[in-house]
TILO-574090 format. One record per residue (C-alpha): residue in one letter; x, y, z. Coordinates in steps of 0.001 Angstrom, whole numbers, plus 500000, padded with zeros to 6 digits. Layout:
AXYZ ...
REM end
This chain:
X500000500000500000 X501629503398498739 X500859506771500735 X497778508731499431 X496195505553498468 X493429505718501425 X490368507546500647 X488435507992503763 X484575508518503441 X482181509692506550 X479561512198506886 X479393515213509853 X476161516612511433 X476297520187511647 X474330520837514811 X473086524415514430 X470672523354511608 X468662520806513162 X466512523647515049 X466699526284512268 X463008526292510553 X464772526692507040 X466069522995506955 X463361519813506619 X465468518339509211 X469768518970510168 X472212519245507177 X474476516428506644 X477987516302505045 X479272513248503546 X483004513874502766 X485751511929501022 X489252512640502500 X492544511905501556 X494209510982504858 X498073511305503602 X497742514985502432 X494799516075504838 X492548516972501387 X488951516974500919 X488274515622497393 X484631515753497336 X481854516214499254 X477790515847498996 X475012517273501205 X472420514283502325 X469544514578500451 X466620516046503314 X464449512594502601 X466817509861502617 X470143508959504513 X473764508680504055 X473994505673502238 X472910507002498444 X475010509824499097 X478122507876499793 X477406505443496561 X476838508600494340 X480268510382495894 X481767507479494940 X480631507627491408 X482316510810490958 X485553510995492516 X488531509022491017 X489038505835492549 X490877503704490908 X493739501914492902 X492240503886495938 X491397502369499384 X488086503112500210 X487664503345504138 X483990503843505803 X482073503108508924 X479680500075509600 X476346501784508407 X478245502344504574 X478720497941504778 X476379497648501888 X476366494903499204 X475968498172496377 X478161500514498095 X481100497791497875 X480428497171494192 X480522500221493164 X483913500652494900 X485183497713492706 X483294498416489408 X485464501810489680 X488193499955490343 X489046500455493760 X489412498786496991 X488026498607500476 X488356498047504097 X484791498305505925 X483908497978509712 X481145495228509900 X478425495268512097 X474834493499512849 X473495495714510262 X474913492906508285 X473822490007510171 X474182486971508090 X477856488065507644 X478405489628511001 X477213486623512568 X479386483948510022 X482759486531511014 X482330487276514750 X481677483394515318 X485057482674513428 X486913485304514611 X485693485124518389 X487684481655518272 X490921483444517094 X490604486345520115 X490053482904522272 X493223481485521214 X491216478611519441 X492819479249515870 X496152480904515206 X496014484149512898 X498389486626511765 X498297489301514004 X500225492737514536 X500170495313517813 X500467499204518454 X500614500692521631 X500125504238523141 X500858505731526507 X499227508833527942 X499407509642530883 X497078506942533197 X496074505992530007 X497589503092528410 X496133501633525306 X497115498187522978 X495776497738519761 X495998494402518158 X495161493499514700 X493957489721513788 X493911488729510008 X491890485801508528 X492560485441504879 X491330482001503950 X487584482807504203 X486086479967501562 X483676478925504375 X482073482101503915 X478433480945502530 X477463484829501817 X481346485654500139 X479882485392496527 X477475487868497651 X480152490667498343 X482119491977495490 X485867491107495729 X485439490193499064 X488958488377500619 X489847488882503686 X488280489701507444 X490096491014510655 X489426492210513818 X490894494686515878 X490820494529519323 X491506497452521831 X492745497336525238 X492139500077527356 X494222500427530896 X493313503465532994 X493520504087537021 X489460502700537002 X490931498922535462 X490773497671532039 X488347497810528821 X488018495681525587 X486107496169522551 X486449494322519777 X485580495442516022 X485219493254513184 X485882494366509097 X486076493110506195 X488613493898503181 X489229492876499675 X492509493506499731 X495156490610500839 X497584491975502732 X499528492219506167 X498302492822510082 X500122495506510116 X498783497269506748 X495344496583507950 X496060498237511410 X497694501225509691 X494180501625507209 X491998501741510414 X494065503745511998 X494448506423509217 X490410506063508908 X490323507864512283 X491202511213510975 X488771511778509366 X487277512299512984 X489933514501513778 X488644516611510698 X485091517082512116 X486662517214515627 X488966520502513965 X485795521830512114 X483549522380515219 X487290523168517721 X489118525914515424 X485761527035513263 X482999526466515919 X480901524760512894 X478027523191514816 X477154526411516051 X476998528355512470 X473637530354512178 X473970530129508391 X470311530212506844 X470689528790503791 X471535525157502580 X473986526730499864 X475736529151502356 X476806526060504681 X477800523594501999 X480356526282500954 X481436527420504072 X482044523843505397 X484139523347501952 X486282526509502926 X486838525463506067 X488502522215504934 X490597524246502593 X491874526300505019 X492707523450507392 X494275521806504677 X496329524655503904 X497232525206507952 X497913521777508084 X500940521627505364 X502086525091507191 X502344523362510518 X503850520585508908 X506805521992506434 X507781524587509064 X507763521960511859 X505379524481513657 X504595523758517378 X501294526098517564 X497660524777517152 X496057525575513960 X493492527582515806 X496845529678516699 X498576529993513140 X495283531379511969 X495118533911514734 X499125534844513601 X497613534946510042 X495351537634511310 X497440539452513582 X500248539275511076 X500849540308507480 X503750538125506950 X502960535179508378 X499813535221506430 X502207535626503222 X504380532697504570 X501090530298504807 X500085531406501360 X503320530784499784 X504110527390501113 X500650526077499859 X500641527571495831 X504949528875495067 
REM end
């Protein structure tokens, strides 16, 4: 797997509009993100009578996906979704859920016997250490998956893994467990490092709402938000490779208040992103 080859896709409520008497009901972005370079490549707006799903199988229509890794959240495990990812020649790596029962079922009874120790599997770790707060993730592959009596059912579907986290804090220990399924072959390791790199994508909404205070924009009009939540990402994209070239210590949310305060380092942002 070569770097910018993971196409992250989730959608982000923005809060404010759920009460404001101009929207049939809250305004929903469904974003596709390039995790290496911190890029929006496209976005859609859910459509006020259905739900995320369509959108994410139309945004996937028209953005370029071809030798991409398509990463998305339990709800976007779809039997459509997953061919259109490999019709436009792509790939995926989707969390699996009871959504999907027959398959969720047929994978958490396998792969419940590897956590147990029952069957060996390939398997990989991270760890991180903050504070009182120590966590292990561990990554279990499965790549024969023949038995599967649903697998012709699932476009280029080859491989399942779990990845299980292990909490440690002061107040004793956690596990969860969550199960996905891939059709790419490849390493414990590889699949760790997709699903971890899926996860910012959260740190994108978390930024949106932290440096821009998004869920509390009083923006009437459907038009108005769509735009400003596309300049937003810009903007964070372009603070981002700042931060990054310079080896800048400061937040975001402080580079954009030197921007302001500061002709030059407003200059210096600019011509790092476009000279």
């Amino acid at each position: 797997m070569k770097n910018g080859d993971i196409i992250a896709i989730d959608d982000k409520a923005i809060c404010s509009t759920d009460t404001m008497k101009n929207y049939t009901r809250g305004l929903r972005i469904v974003t596709a993100y390039m995790v290496e370079n911190g890029v929006s490549i496209g976005q859609l707006a859910v459509d006020s009578k259905s739900n995320e799903i369509p959108c994410v199988q139309e945004l996937i229509d028209l953005i370029n996906i071809e030798n991409k890794i398509i990463t998305a959240d339990a709800e976007h495990c779809q039997k459509e979704t997953i061919s259109k990812i490999i019709k436009n020649n792509g790939d995926y790596c989707i969390c699996l859920k009871a959504n999907q029962k027959q398959l969720y079922d047929d994978v958490k009874l396998y792969l419940d016997g590897i956590l147990s120790g029952e069957f060996d599997s390939e398997k990989a770790s991270v760890s991180k250490k903050n504070r009182e707060r120590h966590e292990v993730i561990t990554c279990y592959v499965f790549k024969n998956i023949d038995w599967l009596d649903s697998i012709d059912e699932w476009s280029g579907l080859k491989t399942i893994f779990a990845l299980q986290r292990k909490v440690t804090t002061s107040k004793g220990t956690t596990t969860e467990v969550s199960f996905y399924i891939s059709s790419l072959i490849s390493t414990a390791e590889n699949f760790l490092d997709v699903v971890r790199k899926h996860w910012r994508i959260e740190s994108l909404h978390c930024q949106l709402d932290v440096v821009f205070n998004e869920d509390s924009c009083r923006v009437l009009f459907e038009n108005g938000q769509k735009s400003l939540n596309m300049f937003r990402k810009n903007a964070l994209a372009i603070h981002r490779n700042y931060k990054e070239q310079t080896k800048h210590k400061k937040s975001i949310k402080k580079v954009m208040l030197s921007c302001l305060l500061n002709d030059n380092v407003f200059l210096d942002v600019i011509k790092l992103q476009y000279f």
